[in-house]
KOLNU-886309 format. One record per atom (N, C-alpha, C): residue in three letters; x, y, z. Coordinates in steps of 0.2 Angstrom, whole numbers, plus 5000, padded with zeros to 4 digits. Example, Ala and Ser with C-alpha at 12.3 -4.5 7.8 and 13.67 -1.06 7.14 Angstrom:
<atoms>
ALA506649725039ALA506249785039ALA506649845039SER506449895035SER506849955036SER506450005039
</atoms>
This chain:
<atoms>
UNK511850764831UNK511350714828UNK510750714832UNK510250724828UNK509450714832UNK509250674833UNK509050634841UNK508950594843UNK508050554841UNK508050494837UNK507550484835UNK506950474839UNK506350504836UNK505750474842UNK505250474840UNK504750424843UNK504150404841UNK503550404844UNK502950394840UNK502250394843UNK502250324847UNK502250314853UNK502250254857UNK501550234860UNK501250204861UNK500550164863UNK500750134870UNK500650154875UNK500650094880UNK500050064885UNK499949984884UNK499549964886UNK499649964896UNK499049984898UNK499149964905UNK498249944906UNK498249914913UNK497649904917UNK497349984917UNK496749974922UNK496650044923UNK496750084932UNK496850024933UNK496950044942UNK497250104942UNK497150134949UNK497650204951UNK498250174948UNK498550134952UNK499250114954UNK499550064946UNK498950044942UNK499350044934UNK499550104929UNK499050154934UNK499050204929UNK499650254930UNK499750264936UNK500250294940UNK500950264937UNK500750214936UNK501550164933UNK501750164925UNK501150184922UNK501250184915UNK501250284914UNK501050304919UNK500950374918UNK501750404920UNK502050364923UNK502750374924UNK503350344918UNK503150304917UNK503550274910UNK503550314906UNK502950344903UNK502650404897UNK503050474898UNK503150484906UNK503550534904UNK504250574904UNK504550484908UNK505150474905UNK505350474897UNK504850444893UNK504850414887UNK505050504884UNK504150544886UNK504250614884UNK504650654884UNK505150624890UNK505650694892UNK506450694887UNK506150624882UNK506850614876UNK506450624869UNK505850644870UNK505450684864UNK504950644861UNK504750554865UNK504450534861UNK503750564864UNK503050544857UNK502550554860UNK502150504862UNK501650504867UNK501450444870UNK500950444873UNK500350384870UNK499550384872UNK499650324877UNK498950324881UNK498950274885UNK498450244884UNK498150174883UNK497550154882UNK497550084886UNK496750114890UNK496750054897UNK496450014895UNK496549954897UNK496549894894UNK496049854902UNK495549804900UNK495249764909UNK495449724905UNK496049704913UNK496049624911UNK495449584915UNK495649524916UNK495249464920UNK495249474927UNK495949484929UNK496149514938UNK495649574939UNK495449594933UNK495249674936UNK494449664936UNK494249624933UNK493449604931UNK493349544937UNK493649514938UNK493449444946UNK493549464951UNK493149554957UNK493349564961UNK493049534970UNK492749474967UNK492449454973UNK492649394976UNK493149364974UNK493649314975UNK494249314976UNK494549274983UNK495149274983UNK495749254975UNK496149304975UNK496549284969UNK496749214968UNK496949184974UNK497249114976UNK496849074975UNK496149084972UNK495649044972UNK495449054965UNK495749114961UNK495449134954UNK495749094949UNK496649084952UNK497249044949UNK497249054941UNK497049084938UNK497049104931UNK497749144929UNK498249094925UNK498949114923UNK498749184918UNK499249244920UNK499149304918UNK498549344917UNK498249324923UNK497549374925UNK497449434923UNK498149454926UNK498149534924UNK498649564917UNK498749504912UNK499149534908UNK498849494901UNK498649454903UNK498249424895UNK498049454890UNK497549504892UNK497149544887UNK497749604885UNK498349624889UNK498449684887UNK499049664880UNK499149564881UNK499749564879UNK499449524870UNK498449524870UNK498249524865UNK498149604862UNK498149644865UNK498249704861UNK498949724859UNK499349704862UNK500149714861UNK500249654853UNK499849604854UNK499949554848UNK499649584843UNK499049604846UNK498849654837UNK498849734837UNK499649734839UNK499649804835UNK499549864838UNK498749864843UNK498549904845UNK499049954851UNK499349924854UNK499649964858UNK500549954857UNK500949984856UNK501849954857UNK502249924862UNK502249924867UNK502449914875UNK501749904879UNK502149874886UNK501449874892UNK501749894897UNK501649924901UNK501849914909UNK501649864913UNK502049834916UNK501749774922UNK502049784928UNK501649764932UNK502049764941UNK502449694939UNK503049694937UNK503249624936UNK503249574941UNK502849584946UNK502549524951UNK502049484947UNK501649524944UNK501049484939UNK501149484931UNK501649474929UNK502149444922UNK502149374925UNK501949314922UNK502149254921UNK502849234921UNK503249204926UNK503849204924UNK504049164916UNK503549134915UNK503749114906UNK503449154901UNK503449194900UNK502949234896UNK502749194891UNK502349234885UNK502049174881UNK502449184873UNK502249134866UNK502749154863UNK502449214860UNK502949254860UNK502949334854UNK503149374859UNK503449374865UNK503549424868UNK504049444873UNK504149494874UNK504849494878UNK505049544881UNK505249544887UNK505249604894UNK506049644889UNK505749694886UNK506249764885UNK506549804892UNK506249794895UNK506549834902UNK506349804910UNK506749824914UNK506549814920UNK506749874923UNK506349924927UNK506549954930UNK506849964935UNK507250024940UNK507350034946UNK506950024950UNK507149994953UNK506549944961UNK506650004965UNK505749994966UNK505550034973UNK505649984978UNK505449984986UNK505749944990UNK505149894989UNK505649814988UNK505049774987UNK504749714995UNK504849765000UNK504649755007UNK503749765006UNK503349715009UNK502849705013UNK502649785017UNK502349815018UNK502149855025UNK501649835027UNK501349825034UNK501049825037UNK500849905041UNK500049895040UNK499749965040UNK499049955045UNK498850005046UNK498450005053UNK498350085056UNK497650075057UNK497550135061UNK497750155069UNK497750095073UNK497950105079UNK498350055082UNK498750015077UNK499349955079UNK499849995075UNK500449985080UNK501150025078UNK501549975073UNK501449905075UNK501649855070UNK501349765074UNK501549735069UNK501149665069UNK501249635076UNK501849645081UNK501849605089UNK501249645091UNK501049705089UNK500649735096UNK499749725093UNK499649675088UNK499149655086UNK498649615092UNK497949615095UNK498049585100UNK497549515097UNK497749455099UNK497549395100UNK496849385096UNK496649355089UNK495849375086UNK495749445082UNK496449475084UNK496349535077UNK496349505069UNK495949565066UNK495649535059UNK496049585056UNK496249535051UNK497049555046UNK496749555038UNK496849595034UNK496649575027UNK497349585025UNK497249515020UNK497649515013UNK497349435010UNK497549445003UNK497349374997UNK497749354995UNK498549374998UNK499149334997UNK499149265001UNK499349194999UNK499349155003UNK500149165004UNK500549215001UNK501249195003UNK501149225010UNK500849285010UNK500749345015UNK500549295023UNK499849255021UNK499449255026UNK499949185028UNK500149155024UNK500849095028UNK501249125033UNK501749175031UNK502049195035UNK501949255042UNK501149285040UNK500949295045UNK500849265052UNK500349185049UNK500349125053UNK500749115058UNK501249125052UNK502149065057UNK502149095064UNK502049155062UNK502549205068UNK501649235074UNK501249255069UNK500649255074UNK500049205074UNK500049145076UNK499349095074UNK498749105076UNK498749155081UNK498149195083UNK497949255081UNK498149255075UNK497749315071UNK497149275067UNK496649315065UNK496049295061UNK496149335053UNK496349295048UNK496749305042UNK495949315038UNK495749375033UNK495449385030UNK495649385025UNK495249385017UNK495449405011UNK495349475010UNK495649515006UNK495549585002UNK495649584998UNK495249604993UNK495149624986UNK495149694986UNK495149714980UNK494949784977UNK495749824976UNK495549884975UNK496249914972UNK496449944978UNK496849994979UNK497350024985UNK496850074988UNK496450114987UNK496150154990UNK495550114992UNK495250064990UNK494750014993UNK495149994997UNK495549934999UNK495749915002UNK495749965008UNK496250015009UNK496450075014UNK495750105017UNK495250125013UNK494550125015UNK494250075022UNK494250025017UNK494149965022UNK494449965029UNK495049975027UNK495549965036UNK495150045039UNK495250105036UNK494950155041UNK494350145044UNK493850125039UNK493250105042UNK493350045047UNK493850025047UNK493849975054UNK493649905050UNK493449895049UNK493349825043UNK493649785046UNK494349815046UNK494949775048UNK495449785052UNK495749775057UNK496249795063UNK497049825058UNK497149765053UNK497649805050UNK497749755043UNK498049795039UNK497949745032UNK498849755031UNK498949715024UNK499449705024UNK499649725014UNK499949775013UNK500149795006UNK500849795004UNK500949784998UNK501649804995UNK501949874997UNK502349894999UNK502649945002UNK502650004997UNK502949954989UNK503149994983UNK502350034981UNK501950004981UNK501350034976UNK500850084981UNK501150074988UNK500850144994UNK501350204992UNK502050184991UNK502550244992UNK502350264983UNK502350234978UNK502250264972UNK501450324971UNK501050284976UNK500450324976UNK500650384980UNK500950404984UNK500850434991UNK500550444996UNK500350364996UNK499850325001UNK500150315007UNK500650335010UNK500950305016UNK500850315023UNK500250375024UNK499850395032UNK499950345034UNK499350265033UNK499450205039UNK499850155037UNK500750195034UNK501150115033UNK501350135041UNK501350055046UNK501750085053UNK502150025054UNK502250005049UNK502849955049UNK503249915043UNK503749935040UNK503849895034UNK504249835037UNK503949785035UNK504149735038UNK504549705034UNK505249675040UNK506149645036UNK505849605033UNK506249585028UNK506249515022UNK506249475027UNK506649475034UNK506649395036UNK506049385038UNK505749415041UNK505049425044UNK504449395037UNK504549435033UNK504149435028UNK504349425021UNK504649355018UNK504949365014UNK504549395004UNK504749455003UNK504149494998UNK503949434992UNK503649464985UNK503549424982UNK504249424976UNK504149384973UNK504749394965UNK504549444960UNK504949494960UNK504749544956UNK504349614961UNK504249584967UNK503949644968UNK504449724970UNK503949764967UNK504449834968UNK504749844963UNK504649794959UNK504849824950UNK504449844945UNK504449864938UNK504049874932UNK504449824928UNK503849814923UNK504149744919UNK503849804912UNK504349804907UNK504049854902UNK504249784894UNK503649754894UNK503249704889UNK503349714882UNK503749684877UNK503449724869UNK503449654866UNK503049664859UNK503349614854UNK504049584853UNK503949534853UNK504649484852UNK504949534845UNK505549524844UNK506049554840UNK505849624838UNK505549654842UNK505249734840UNK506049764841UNK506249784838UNK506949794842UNK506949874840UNK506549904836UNK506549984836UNK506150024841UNK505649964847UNK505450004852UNK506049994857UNK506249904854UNK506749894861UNK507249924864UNK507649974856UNK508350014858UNK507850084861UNK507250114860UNK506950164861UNK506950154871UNK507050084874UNK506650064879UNK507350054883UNK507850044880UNK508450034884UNK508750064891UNK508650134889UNK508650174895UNK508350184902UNK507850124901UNK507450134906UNK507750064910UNK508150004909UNK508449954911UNK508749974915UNK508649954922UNK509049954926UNK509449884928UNK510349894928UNK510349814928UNK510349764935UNK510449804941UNK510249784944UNK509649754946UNK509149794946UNK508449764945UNK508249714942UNK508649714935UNK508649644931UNK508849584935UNK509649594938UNK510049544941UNK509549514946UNK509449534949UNK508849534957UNK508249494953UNK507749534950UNK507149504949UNK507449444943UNK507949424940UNK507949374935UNK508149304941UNK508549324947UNK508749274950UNK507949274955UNK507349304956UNK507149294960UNK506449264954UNK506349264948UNK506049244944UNK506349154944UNK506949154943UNK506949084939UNK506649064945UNK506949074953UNK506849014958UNK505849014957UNK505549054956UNK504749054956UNK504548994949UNK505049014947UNK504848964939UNK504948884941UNK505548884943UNK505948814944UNK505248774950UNK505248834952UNK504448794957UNK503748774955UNK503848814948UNK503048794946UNK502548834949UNK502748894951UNK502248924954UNK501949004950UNK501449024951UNK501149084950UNK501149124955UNK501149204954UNK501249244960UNK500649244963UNK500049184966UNK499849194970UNK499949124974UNK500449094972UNK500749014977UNK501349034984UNK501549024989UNK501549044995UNK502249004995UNK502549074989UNK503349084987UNK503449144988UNK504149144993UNK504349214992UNK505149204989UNK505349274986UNK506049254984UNK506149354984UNK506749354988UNK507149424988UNK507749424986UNK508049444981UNK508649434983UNK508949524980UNK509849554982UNK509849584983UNK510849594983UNK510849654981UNK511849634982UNK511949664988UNK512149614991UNK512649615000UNK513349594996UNK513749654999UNK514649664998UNK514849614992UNK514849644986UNK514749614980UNK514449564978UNK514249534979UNK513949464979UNK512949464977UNK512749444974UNK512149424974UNK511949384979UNK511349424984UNK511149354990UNK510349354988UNK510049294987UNK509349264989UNK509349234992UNK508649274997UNK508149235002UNK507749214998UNK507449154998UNK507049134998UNK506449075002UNK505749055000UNK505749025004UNK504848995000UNK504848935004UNK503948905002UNK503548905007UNK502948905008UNK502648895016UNK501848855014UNK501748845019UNK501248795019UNK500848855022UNK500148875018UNK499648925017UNK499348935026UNK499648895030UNK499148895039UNK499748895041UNK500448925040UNK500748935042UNK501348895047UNK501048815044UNK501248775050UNK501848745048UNK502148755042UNK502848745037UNK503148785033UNK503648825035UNK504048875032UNK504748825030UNK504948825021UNK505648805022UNK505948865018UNK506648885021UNK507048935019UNK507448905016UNK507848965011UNK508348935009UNK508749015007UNK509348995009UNK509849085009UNK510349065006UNK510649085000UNK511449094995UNK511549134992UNK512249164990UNK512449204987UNK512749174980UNK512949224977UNK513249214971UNK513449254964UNK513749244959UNK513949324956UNK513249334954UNK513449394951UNK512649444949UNK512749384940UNK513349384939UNK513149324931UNK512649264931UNK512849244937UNK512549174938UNK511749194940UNK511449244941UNK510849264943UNK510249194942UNK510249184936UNK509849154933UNK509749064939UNK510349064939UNK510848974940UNK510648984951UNK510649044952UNK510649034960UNK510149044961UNK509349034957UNK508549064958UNK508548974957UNK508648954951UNK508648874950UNK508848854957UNK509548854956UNK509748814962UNK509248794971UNK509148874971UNK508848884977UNK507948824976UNK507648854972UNK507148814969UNK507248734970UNK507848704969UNK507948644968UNK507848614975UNK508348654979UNK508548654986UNK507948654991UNK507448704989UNK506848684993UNK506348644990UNK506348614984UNK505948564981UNK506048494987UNK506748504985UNK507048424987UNK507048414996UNK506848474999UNK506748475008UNK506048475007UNK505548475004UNK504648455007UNK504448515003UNK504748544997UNK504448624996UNK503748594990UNK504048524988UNK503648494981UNK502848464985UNK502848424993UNK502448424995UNK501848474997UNK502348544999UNK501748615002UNK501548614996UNK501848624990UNK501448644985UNK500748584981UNK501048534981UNK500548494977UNK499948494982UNK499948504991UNK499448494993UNK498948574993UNK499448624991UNK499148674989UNK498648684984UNK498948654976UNK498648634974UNK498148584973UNK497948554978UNK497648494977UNK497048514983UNK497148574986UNK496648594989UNK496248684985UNK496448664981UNK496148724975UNK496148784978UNK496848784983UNK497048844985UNK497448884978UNK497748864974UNK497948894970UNK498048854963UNK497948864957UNK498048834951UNK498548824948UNK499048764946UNK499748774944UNK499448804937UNK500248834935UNK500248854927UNK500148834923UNK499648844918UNK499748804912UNK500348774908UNK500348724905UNK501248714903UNK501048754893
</atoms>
C-alpha cells in the first residue's frame, strides 16, 4: 500500500536557529514523500530587539503571529522551541508532536574562562534569562550580570569581541547550529537548573486537524513528551512564562520519572528546590505537585515580588 502524502506548509520565525529547526522537520517530513514549503513568519520577540525579554513579558512573543497564520489557513504546522509555547496554548490548537530532546543543559561559553568558578570577581556575564542570572547569583554574587539580546551568532559575536567575559546559552540551539567552539562548560542541572521544554521542538497544528496530526505521529517522541509534560505543568501550576526565574528538568533515573525543579528570587538571594520521582503516567500529577510544594514554601512570594517589580509580566488568563 502507498503511503499517503502531502503538500505541507510550516510556519516558523526566521532566526538561524528557527530556521534550522523547521529545515529539519521538513526533511524528516520529505524523507516519507511529503512535499514541504516554509514560510517565515516575525513574531513580536523577533521585532522588540532592544529590551530585556523579562521586561517585554508579552505571552507568546514568539508564537502569536505564527499561530494566526496557522488559524488562517496559511500555513499547516509550526515549529517551536517548546520553551516559548505557552504552557496553555490558545483555543484551536494543539502540540501534534514533541520531539527528541537535544541536551536541555545551560552551556556556559567564553573565550578565555574554562568554566564559571574561574570567572574573576566583576566579570561581565551576558544573558536576558532571569532564571539564568538568579542561579548565577546564588553560586557567584560577584559577577556583574548583563542583558543579551539578538539571535545566536549576535550574541557569540559579542562574547568574541569581548563585550563580554563569558555569556550563557542553551546548549541545545549551539549544538543544533554547529556552534559549539566557545561552549567550555555544560553546566549540571544541579548547578543550573535549565528551562521547561528546553531542548525540545513543539510541532503546533489546528485543533482537530487530525489528517496533519496522523501525518506528524512519527515525529513523537514519548519520552520527550513524558519529560516536557511533567516539566510544563509544574511552570503552569506556577503561573509563570518562560521568562520567570523557574526552572523545571526532569528526566528517567532507574525507571522512574525524576524532576528537579525549582523558583529563585532574580538577585539570587532565594533559591527553593524541590526533587521527586514518579511513574512516567503520572507526568502530569508530579509537575503539579512539585509546583504546589514550592508555592506553599515562599515560591508565591519571589514571584509576586517579581511581578510587582515589572521584572516580568504574569500570563494573561
Amino acid at each position: 500500500m502507498t503511503p499517503r502524502t502531502s503538500n505541507l506548509r510550516i510556519g516558523s520565525r526566521g532566526s538561524q536557529l528557527a530556521l534550522w529547526q523547521a529545515n529539519h522537520i521538513s526533511a524528516l517530513l520529505r524523507e516519507r514523500g511529503h512535499e514541504v514549503e516554509i514560510e517565515i513568519i516575525h513574531t513580536t520577540g523577533d521585532k522588540i530587539t532592544d529590551v530585556a525579554l523579562a521586561k517585554v513579558g508579552t505571552k507568546g512573543m514568539f508564537t502569536k503571529e505564527i499561530e494566526e497564520a496557522l488559524a488562517a489557513g496559511k500555513v499547516d504546522l509550526a515549529v517551536h522551541s517548546l520553551k516559548d509555547l505557552p504552557t496553555e496554548l490558545p483555543a484551536g490548537f494543539e502540540i501534534a508532536a514533541i520531539t527528541e530532546r537535544q541536551d536541555p543543559r545551560d552551556a556556559f561559553c567564553s573565550v578565555h574562562f574554562r568554566q564559571i568558578d574561574d570567572l574573576f570577581a566583576g566579570a561581565r556575564v551576558g544573558t536576558s534569562s532571569l532564571r539564568r542570572q538568579a542561579q548565577l547569583k546564588a553560586i557567584r554574587p560577584d559577577l556583574d550580570i548583563h542583558p543579551l539580546r539578538g539571535n545566536v551568532d549576535t550574541r557569540l559575536r559579542k562574547l568574541e569581541e569581548e563585550q563580554y567575559d563569558a555569556i550563557i546559552l542553551a546548549s541545545a540551539g549551539l549544538k543544533r547550529l554547529g556552534k559549539t567552539e566557545l561552549i567550555k562548560q555544560i553546566i549540571p542541572a544541579e548547578i543550573m537548573c535549565p528551562a521547561a521544554g528546553q531542548g525540545a521542538l513543539g510541532i503546533e497544528i489546528r485543533e482537530g486537524d487530525t489528517k496533519t496530526r496522523e501525518l506528524l505521529v512519527f515525529l513523537n517522541d514519548p519520552a520527550a513528551r513524558a519529560a516536557t509534560t511533567c516539566e510544563r505543568a509544574l511552570l503552569n501550576s506556577l503561573g509563570g512564562g518562560c521568562q520567570v526565574p523557574i526552572g523545571a528538568f526532569a528526566e528517567m533515573r532507574d525507571g522512574k520519572l525524576h524532576l528537579e525543579s525549582l523558583v529563585a528570587d532574580p538577585d539570587g538571594s532565594k533559591l527553593l528546590r524541590d526533587s521527586r520521582d514518579g511513574s512516567i503516567e503520572d507526568a502530569e500529577k508530579i509537575g503539579n505537585d512539585a509546583g504546589a510544594a514550592l508555592l506553599a514554601r515562599g515560591g508565591d512570594a519571589i514571584l509576586e515580588a517579581v511581578y510587582g517589580r515589572g521584572l516580568a509580566v504574569p500570563p494573561q488568563p
